[in-house]
C-alpha positions in Angstrom: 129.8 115.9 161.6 126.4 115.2 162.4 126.5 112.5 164.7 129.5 114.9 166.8 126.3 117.1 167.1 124.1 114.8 168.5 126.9 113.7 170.5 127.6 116.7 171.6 123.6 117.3 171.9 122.5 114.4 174.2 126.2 115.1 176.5 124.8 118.4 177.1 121.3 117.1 178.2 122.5 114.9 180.4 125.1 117.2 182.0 121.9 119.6 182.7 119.8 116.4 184.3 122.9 116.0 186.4 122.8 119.7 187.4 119.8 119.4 188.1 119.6 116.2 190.4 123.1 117.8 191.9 121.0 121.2 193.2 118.1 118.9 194.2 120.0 116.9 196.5 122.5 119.5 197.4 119.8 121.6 199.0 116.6 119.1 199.8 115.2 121.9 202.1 114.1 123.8 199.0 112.3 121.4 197.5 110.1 120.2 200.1 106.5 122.5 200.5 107.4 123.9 203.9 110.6 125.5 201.8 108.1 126.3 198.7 105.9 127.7 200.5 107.7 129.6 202.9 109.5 130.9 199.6 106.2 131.8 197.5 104.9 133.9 200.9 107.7 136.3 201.4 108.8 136.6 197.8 105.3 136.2 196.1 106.4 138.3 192.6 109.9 136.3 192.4 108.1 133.2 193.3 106.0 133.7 189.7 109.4 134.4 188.2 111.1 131.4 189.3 107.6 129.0 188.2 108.0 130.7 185.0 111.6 129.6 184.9 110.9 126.2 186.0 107.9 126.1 183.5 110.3 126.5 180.8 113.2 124.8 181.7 110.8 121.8 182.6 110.8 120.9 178.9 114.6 120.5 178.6 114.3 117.6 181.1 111.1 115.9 179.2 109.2 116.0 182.7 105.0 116.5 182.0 103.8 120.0 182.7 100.6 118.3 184.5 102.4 118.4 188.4 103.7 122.0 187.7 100.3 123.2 186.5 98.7 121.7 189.6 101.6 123.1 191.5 101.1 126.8 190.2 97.3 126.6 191.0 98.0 125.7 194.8 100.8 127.9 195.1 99.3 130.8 193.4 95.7 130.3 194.1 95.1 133.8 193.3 96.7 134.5 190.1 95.0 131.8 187.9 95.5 133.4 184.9 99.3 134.3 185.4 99.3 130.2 186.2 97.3 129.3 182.9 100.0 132.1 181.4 103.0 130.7 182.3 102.0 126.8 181.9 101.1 127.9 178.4 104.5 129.6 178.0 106.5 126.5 179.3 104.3 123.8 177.7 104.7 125.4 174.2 107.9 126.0 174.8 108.9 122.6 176.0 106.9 121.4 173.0 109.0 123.3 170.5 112.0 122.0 171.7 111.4 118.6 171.3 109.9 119.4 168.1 112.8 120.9 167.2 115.7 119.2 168.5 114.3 115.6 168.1 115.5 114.9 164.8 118.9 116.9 165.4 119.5 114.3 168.3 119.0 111.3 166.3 115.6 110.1 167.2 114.3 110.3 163.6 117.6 108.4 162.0 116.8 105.9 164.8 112.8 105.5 164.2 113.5 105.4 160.2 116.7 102.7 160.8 114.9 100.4 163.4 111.0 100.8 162.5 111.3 101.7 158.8 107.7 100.5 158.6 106.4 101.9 161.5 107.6 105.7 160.4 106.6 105.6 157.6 102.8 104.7 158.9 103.1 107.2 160.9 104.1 109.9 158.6 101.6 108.9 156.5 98.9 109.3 159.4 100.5 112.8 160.3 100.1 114.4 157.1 96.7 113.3 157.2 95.2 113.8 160.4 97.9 115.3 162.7 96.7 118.6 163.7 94.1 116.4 165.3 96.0 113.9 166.5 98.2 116.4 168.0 95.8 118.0 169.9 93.5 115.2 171.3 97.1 113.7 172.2 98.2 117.0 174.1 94.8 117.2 175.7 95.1 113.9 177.8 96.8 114.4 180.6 98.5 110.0 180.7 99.8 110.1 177.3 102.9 111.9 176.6 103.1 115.1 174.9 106.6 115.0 174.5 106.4 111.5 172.3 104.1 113.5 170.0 106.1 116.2 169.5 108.9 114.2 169.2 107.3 112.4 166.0 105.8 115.7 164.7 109.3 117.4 164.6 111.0 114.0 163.3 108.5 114.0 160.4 108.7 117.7 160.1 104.7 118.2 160.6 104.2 122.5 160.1 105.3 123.8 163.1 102.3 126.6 163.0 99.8 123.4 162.5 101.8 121.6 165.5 102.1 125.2 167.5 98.6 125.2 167.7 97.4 122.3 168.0 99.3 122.0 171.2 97.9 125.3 172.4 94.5 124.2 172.1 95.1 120.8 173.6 96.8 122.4 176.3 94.7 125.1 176.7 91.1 122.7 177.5 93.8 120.3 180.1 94.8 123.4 182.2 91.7 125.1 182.0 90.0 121.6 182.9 92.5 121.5 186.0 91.8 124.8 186.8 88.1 124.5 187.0 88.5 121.1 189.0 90.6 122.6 191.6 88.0 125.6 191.9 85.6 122.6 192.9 88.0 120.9 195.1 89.8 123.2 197.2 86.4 124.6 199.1 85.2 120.8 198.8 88.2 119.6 201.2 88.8 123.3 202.8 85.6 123.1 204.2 84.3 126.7 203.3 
């Protein structure tokens, strides 16, 4: 019964990827920045809608939240803290569902089959020192985040301890993106 779940489970998120690449090629013109933009002027409180809808779904597809954070500050360069809002919203949602559904899709059965030794390590160094771990991880912008939380939910870290941990992380990445593009944009703007 449990692996028709997972079955069922990983068909599912690969029938949404192919949605997904189907609408992107299916209509190209929205996805390029003339079509984004043109989109965000005229329909500026829809547009935050739609980010926050892309924010969230982002984490069903396991793509990093770090080009739709930078996106959200160029797009919305005045409603910084609706961007750092939504990212939040979408990051810890993502987060949570990998968490969540990571064991539930087989990941853990597969890291304790193949890697007995290595999970068990692991679990050992997550009950330990993972609230730190978690957050130093979620705070650099090359690793990952998704391969943490995938390993937190297959161990079954607390979810409040992994919860925030993430939001802290998170929290000093898009704040530390948000301060860098204050600097930047009048740096290459001119003004």
């Amino acid at each position: 019964m449990i692996q028709k779940k997972q079955y069922v489970g990983r068909l599912l998120w690969v029938f949404a990827i192919l949605f997904a690449m189907y609408f992107y090629f299916r209509y190209p013109d929205s996805f390029r920045a003339e079509g984004v933009v043109a989109f965000v002027e005229q329909y500026h409180e829809q547009s935050l809608l739609v980010y926050f809808a892309i924010s969230i779904l982002r984490g069903f597809f396991l793509i990093p939240s770090t080009p739709f954070v930078l996106a959200g500050l160029l797009l919305f360069p005045e409603d910084n803290m609706w961007v750092f809002v939504i990212s939040m919203l979408g990051v810890l949602f993502g987060c949570s569902i990998v968490y969540w559904f990571s064991d539930r899709l087989g990941f853990g059965d597969t890291l304790r089959k193949k890697h007995e030794g290595v999970y068990l390590e692991l679990k050992r160094k997550m009950e330990q020192y993972g609230f730190p771990i978690v957050m130093l991880w979620s705070f650099f912008p090359i690793v990952p985040t998704d391969l943490i939380c995938c390993i937190a939910g297959t161990i079954r870290m607390s979810f409040l301890r992994f919860s925030l941990a993430i939001f802290i992380g998170e929290s000093f990445l898009i704040l530390g993106y948000m301060y860098i593009k204050s600097g930047l944009i009048p740096l290459f703007l001119g003004s």
